[in-house]
C-alpha positions in Angstrom: -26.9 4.1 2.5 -25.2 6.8 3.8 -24.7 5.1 7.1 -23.4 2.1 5.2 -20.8 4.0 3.6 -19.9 5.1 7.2 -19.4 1.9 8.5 -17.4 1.0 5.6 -15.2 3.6 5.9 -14.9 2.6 9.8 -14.4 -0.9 9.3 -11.9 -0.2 6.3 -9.9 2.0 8.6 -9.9 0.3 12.0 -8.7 -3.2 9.5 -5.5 -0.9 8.9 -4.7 0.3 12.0 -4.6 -3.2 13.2 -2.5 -4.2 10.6 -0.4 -1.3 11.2 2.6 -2.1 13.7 2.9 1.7 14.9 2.0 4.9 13.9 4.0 6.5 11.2 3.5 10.0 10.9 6.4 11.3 9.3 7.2 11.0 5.6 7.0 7.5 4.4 10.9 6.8 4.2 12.9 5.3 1.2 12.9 2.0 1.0 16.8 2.5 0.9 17.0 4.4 4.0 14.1 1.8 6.0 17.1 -1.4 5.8 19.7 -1.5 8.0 19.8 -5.1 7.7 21.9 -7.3 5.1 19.5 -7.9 2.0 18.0 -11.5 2.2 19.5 -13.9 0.3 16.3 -15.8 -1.5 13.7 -14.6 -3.4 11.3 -16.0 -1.4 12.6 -14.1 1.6 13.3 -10.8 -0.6 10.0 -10.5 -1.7 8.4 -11.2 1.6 10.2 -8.7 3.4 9.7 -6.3 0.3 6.1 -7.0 0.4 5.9 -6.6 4.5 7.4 -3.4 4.4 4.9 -1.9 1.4 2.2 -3.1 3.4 3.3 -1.2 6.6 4.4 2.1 4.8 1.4 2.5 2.6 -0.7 2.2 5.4 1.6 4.3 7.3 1.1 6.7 4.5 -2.8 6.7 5.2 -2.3 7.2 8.6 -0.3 9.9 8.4 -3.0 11.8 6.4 -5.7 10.8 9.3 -2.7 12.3 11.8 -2.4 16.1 9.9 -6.0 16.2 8.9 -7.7 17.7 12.2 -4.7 20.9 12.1 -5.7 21.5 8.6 -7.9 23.9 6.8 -9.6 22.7 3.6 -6.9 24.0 1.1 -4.4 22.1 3.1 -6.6 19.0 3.5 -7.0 18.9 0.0 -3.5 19.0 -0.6 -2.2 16.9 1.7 -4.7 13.9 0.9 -3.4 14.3 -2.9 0.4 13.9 -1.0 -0.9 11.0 0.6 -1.1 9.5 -2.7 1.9 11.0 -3.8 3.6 9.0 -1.2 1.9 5.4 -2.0 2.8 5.8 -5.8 6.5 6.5 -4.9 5.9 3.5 -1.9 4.6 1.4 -4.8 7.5 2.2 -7.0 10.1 1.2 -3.9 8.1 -2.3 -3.8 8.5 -2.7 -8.0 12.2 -2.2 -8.0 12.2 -4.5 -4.5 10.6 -7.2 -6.5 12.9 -6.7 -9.9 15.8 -7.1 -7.4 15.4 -9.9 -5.6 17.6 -12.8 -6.1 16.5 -15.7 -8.1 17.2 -17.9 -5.6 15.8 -21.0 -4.0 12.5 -21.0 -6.5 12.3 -23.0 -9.9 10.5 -20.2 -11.8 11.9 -16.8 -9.9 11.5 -14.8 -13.1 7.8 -15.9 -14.0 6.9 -15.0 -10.2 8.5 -11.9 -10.5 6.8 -10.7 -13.8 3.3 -11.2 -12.3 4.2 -9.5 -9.4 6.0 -6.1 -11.0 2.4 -6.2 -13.2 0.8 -6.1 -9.6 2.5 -2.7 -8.9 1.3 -1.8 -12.3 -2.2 -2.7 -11.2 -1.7 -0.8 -7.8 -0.2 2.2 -9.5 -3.1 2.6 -11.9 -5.8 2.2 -8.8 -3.7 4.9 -6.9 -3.5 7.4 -10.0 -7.5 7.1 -10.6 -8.6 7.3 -6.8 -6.1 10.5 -7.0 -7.6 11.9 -9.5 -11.3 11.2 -8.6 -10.4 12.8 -5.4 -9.4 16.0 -7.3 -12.4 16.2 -8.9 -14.4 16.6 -5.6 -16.0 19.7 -4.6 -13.7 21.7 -1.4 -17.4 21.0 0.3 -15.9 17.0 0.8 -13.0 18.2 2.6 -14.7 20.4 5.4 -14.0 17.9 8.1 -11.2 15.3 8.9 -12.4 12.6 7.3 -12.9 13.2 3.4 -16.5 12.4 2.4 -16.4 9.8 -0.5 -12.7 8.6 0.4 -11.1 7.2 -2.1 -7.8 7.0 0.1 -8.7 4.6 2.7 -10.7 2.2 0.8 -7.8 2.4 -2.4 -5.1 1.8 0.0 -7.8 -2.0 1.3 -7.8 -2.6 -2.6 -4.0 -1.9 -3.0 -2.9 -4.1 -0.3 -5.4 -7.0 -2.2 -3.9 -6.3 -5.5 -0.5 -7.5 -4.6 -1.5 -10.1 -1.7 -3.7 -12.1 -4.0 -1.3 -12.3 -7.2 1.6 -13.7 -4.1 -1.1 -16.1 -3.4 -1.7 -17.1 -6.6 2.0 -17.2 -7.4 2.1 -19.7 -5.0 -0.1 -22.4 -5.9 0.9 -22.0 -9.7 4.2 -22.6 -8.8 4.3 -25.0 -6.0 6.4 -21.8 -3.9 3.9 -22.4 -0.2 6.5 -20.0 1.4 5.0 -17.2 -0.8 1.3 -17.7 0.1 -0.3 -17.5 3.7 2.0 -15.5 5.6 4.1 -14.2 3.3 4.3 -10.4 3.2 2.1 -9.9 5.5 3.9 -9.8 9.1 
């Protein structure tokens, strides 16, 4: 079992890297200071690029803790895997208000789309706040070493990344939109 768990873990975090473009180990950046570019101009390409850039930045934020972890002692593990989350609630808020602006342009049904999607972020924000507080609740013993025993980080940020990806799927085929499934978001 416990080996299992193991190559879980492994698999769950070697998946992230390689859908990581580049290591991010400094504070996960606003989404208003990440854009140097003009805003796009359809929804379809607004919330692709919205979506592309949670992905990236909340596994950035992931990373980072894997980064700090080996110059930290368990007081400072603790806290700064509980920051980690920190960071992908205030990632996952960036994303929400991403999605609530993005112009309702070049789709039939922009603001039906959109509804399902800001309920994803309410999906991903509740996952974050209970793997946060599960996390908490472990002993100082699961955060002797690097690598948190019983992660909750690692494997929340996998079922994060689902909980928005599948709704844009699903958006897509309900609404006849291909541009948002397949690809979209996830560059």
């Amino acid at each position: 079992m416990r080996f299992t768990r193991i190559a879980l873990l492994a698999g769950c975090v070697a998946l992230m890297v390689a859908c990581s473009d580049k290591p991010d180990t400094a504070a996960p950046a606003s989404s208003a200071s990440s854009r140097s570019s003009p805003a796009p101009a359809t929804f379809v390409s607004a919330v692709c690029s919205a979506v592309s850039t949670w992905q990236n930045r909340m596994v950035g934020a992931a990373n980072s803790f894997s980064t700090d972890s080996p110059k930290l002692d368990v007081s400072g593990r603790r806290a700064r895997y509980s920051r980690a989350f920190d960071d992908q609630k205030a990632i996952t808020d960036d994303l929400r208000r991403d999605i609530e602006g993005a112009p309702a342009v070049g789709v039939a049904d922009a603001e039906s789309i959109r509804t399902a999607l800001v309920a994803a972020t309410g999906d991903v924000q509740t996952t974050l706040r209970l793997n946060q507080a599960d996390a908490a609740s472990h002993p100082d013993s699961d955060y002797e070493f690097q690598a948190v025993k019983e992660d909750r980080l690692f494997a929340g940020t996998e079922k994060s990344l689902s909980q928005i990806l599948k709704p844009l799927d699903e958006q897509s085929r309900v609404h006849d939109v291909p541009e948002l499934g397949g690809t979209c978001g996830r560059t």
